[in-house]
N, C-alpha and C positions, 0 to 999 in steps of 0.2 A: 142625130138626124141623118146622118150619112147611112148609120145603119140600116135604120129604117129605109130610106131612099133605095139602098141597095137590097132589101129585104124584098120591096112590094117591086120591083122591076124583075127580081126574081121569081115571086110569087110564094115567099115564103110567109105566113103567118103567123109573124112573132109581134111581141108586145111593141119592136120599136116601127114593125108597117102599119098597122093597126093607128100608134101613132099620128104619124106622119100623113096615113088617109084624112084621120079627122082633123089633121091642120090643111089638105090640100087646093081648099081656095082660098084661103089666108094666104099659104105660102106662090101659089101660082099668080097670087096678085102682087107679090113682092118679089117673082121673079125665078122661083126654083116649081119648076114643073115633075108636079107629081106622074110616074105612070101608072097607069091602074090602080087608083084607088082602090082600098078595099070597101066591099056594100058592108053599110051598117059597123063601123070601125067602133063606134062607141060601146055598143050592147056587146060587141064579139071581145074585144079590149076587158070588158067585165067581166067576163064569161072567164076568159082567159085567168085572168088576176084571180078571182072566186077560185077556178082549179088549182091551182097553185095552195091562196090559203085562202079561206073563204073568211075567215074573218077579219085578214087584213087588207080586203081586194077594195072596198071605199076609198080606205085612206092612200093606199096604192096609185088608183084610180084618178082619186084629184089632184096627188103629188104630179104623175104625170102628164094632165092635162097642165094643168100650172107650170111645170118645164118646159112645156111646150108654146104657151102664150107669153112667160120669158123670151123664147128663143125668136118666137116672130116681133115681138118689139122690138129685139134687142136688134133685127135684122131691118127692122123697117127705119131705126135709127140711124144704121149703116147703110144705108141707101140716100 
């Protein structure tokens, strides 16, 4: 997540801002303010993953959104 954080405040478009966009009302409501989301993190996230390999961008895909909805429970516990 930090990656990500420090990714989309730079404005770099990697898998972990992309990320961290599509958690950022999750996470702003539990306290860690996203800058600049990115538009459309989901479809672009896909997009990305597909480039990469296209037939492993699904399972990619859900692995990391599922890392990511770990990460906010796990946070919303620690709160």
């Amino acid at each position: 997540m930090e990656q990500g954080l420090r990714d989309v405040a730079g404005g770099v478009d990697s898998a972990e801002a992309l990320l961290v966009s599509i958690g950022a009302p999750r996470l702003a409501a539990l306290g860690i303010e996203v800058s600049h989301p990115v538009d459309e993190p989901e479809r672009r996230l896909y997009l990305l993953l597909a480039d990469e390999n296209e037939d492993a961008a699904h399972g990619r895909y859900n692995a990391l959104v599922r890392r990511l909805v770990r990460f906010e429970r796990a946070l919303a516990c620690a709160r």
